[in-house]
C-alpha positions in Angstrom: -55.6 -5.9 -47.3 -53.4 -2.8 -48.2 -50.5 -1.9 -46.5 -49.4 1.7 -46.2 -45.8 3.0 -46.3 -46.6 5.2 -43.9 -47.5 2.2 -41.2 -46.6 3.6 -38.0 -45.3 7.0 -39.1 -47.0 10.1 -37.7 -48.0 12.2 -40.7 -48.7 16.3 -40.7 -52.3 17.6 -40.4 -53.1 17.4 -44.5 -52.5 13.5 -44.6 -49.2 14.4 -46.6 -45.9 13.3 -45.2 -43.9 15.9 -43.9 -41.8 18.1 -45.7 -38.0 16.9 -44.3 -35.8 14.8 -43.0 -36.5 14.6 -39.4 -34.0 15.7 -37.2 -33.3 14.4 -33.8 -30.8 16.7 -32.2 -27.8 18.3 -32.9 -24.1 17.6 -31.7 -22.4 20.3 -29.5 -19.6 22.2 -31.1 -16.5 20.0 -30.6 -14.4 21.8 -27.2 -10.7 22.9 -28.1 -7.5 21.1 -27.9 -6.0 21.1 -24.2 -3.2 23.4 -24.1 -0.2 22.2 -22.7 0.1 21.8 -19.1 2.8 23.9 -17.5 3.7 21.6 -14.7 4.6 18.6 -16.8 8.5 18.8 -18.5 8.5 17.7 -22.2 11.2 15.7 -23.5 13.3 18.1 -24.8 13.4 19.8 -21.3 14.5 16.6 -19.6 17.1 15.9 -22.2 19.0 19.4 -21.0 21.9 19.0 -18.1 20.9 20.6 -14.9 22.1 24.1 -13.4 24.7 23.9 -11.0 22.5 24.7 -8.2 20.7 21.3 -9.0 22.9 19.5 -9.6 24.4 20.4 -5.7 21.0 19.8 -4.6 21.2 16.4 -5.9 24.6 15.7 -4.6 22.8 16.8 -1.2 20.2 14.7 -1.2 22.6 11.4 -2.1 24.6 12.5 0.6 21.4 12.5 3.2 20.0 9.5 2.4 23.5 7.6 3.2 23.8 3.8 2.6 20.1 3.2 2.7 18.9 2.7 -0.7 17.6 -0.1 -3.6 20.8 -1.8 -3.0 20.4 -2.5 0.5 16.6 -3.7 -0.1 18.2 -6.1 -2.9 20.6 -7.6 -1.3 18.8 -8.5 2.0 15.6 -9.4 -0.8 18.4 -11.7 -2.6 19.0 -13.3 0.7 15.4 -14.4 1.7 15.2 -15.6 -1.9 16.0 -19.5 -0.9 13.6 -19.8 1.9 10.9 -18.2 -0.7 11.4 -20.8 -3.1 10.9 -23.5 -0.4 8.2 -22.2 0.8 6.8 -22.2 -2.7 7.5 -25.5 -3.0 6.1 -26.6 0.2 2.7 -24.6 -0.9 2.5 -26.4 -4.5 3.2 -29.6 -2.4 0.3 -29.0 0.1 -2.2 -28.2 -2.1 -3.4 -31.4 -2.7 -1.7 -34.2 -0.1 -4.7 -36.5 0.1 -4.4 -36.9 -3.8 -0.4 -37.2 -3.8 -0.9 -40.0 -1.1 -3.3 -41.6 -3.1 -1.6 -41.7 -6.3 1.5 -43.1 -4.5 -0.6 -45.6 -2.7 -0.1 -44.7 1.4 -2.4 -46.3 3.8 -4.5 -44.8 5.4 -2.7 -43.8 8.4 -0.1 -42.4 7.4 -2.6 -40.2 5.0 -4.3 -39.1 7.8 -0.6 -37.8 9.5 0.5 -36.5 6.3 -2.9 -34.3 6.0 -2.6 -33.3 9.5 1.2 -32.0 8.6 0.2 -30.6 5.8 -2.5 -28.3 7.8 -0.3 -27.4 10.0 2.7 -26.9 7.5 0.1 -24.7 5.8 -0.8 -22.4 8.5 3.1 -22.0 9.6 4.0 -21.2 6.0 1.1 -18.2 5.9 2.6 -17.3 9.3 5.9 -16.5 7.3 4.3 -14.8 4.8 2.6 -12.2 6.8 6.1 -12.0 8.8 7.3 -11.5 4.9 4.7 -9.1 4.3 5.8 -7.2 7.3 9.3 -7.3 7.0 9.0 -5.1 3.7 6.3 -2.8 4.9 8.6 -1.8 7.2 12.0 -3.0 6.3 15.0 -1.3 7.6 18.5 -2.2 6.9 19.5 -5.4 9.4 23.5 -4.2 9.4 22.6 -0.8 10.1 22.1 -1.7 14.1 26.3 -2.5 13.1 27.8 0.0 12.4 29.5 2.3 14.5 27.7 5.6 15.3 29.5 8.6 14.0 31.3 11.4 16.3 28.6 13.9 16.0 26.2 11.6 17.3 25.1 12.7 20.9 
């Protein structure tokens, strides 16, 4: 039995191969670079001071915005920061208080009221989270209800 080299290769009319190297198709010219876009600054524009007249503008828009601001947010965040990390606690706990009962030996009772807690522990502390949740959705500055309204006020 003779093999030929041309096993499986389609061959021209004659018998012969063909002539050249096949070709399969060609690429598409490669598309120019993107030209800068005008609406972005570049470095060396946001390294220059401002004009005056933005600079007022900016001193304008400080002055609008008042007290509100990161530091506000921080500082009340700051404050809820305790209760977070018991409640973090509390979850790590409750993830597993059939095994901690268990390893710790507690009979079978008081397993059963320590699960029971722990359900209910667990749906109170994703209670707080939502409230969490919410709180910074919409958060607005608890001392602001404080302070005294100004004289333009109506």
């Amino acid at each position: 039995m003779t093999t030929s080299p041309t096993f499986g290769r389609r061959q021209a009319v004659g018998g012969s191969p063909s002539p050249g190297p096949a070709v399969f198709a060609t690429r598409p010219a490669p598309a120019p670079a993107p030209s800068p876009r005008p609406d972005i600054l570049s470095a060396e524009a946001l390294s220059q001071p401002l004009s005056p007249e933005a600079e007022a503008f900016r001193a304008q828009v400080r002055q609008s915005l008042g007290g509100s601001g990161e530091d506000d947010f921080t500082r009340w965040q700051r404050s809820q920061q305790g209760g977070r990390i018991i409640a973090w606690g509390l979850s790590v706990g409750l993830m597993a208080p059939g095994a901690i009962c268990f390893i710790l030996h507690v009979d079978a009772g008081l397993s059963m009221v320590i699960e029971v807690g722990g359900v209910a522990l667990g749906w109170y502390l994703r209670h707080r989270r939502r409230q969490y949740i919410k709180q910074v959705a919409n958060w607005a500055d608890p001392d602001a209800d404080l302070v005294a309204p100004s004289a333009d006020a109506p």
